[in-house]
Structure formats: C-alpha cells, structure tokens
ZAMIDO-995808 format. One record per residue (C-alpha): z, x, y; residue in one letter. Coordinates in steps of 0.1 Angstrom, whole numbers. Layout:
# ZAMIDO-995808
(r (Z,X,Y),"A")
...
This chain:
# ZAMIDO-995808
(r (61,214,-22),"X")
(r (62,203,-58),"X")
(r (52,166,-66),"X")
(r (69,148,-98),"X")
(r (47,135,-121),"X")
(r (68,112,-133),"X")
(r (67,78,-123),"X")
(r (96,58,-102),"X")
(r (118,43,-125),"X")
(r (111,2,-129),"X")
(r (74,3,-129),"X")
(r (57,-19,-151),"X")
(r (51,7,-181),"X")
(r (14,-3,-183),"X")
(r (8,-16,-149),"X")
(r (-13,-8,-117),"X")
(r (14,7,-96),"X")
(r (18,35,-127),"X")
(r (-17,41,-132),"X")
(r (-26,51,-94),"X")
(r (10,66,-92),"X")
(r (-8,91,-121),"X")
(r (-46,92,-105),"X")
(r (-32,101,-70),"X")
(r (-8,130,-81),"X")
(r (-36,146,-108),"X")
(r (-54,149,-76),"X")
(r (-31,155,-45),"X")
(r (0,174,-39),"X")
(r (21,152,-15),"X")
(r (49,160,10),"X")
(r (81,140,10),"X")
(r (68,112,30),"X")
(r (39,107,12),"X")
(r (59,103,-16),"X")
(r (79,77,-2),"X")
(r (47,60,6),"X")
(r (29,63,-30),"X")
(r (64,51,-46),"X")
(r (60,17,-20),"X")
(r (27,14,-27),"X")
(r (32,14,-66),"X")
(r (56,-10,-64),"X")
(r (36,-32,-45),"X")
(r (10,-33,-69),"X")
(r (32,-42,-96),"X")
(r (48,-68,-77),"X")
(r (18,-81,-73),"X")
(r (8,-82,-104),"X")
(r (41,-105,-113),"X")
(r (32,-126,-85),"X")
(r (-1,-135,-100),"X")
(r (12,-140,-131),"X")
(r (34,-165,-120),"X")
(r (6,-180,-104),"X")
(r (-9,-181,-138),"X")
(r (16,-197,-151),"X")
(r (31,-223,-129),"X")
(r (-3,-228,-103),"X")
(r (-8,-225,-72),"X")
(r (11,-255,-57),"X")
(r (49,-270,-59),"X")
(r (50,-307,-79),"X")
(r (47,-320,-39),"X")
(r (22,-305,-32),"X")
(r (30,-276,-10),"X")
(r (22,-235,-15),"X")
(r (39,-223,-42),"X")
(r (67,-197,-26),"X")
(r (51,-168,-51),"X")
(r (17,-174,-33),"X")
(r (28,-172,1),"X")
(r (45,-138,-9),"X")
(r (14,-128,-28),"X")
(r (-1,-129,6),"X")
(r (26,-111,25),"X")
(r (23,-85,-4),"X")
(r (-10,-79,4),"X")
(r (-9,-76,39),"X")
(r (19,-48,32),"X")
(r (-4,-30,8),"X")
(r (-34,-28,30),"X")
(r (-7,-10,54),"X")
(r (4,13,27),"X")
(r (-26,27,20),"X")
(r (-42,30,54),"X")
(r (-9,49,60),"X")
(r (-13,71,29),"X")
(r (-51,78,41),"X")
(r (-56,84,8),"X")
(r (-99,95,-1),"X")
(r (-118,73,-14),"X")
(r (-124,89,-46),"X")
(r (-97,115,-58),"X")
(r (-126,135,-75),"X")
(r (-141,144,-42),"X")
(r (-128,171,-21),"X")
(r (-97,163,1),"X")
(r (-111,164,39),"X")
(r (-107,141,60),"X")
(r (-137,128,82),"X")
(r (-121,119,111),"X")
(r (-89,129,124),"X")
(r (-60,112,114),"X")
(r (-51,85,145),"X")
(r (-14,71,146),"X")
(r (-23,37,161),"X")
(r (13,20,164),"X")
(r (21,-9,183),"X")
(r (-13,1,214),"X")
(r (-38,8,187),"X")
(r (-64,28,201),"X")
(r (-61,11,234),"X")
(r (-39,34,253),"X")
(r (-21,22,283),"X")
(r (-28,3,310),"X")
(r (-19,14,345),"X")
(r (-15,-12,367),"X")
(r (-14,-7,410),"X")
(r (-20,33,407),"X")
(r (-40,58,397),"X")
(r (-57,61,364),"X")
C-alpha cells in the first residue's frame, strides 16, 4: 500500500503533529490502520500544543483558584498520546532499521496477565 505524504488537513502548518506526520512517512510505509493512528497522533500533538499555549497565556489556575479546564485536558491529552504511540510501536529512531525486538503483544483489558481459572484445572 501507498502512504500519502501529505499531511491531514487542519494541522498546525508548522507544528509538531506535521513534523512527525513527515519523519514517520520518510521512513515507514503504513497500512490503513496505522494511518488512522499517525493521523490521531498528530493531532494530538498539536492539540497539545494549543493547550499549552493557553496555559501560557491565561496560567495554570481559574480566578478561584481551581485547575484551569485546558490543564486538566492537557493531561488527558497526554495520557491518550502515550496510548497512540505505544499502539503505533513506532522505532525509536526512524533511521534505524525497522525490526522489532520483541514481538508485538496486544495487551487489552488482561494485560499480560491471562486469565484466571478459578475451581478447575489450569
């Protein structure tokens, strides 16, 4: 499969989300899903990038003293980011060669923990 170079439309034009969308695809040829993925993760970045530049501008509290709304999402931001890219399993430099060094584990919901059988047989 062919991957577009071109960058998701609303992207900030110089912003984080466009540069890795750019790094990743010099370096990897993704399937539709990954696509998906890089396209989340990009926008993630950038909407991270507003957040903190609201942050900038306006602190980090409310006038009553309470988190600012834009932190708290900064946060949840984050959290979905760090998920985005574990799922993309991306290497950690693009320069290297693309192998993986361990096989690539689905965890869902058990993790690596399997399941737990309870009054039988293992």
């Amino acid at each position: 499969m062919t991957t577009p170079l071109t960058p998701p439309v609303g992207l900030r034009p110089r912003g984080r989300g466009r540069r890795l969308w750019r790094q990743v695809l010099a370096g990897l040829e993704l399937d539709s899903h990954e696509l998906g993925l890089l396209t989340e993760t990009c926008r993630t970045l950038d909407l991270l990038d507003t957040l903190a530049e609201l942050a900038g501008e306006h602190g980090l509290l409310t006038p009553d003293g309470r988190m600012a709304p834009y932190v708290v999402e900064g946060r949840l931001q984050r959290i979905a980011l760090s998920r985005l890219v574990a799922s993309l399993r991306l290497p950690e430099s693009l320069s290297e060669p693309i192998v993986p060094s361990r096989p690539q584990r689905r965890g869902a919901a058990r993790g690596p923990y399997g399941l737990k059988v309870i009054g039988g047989n293992p």
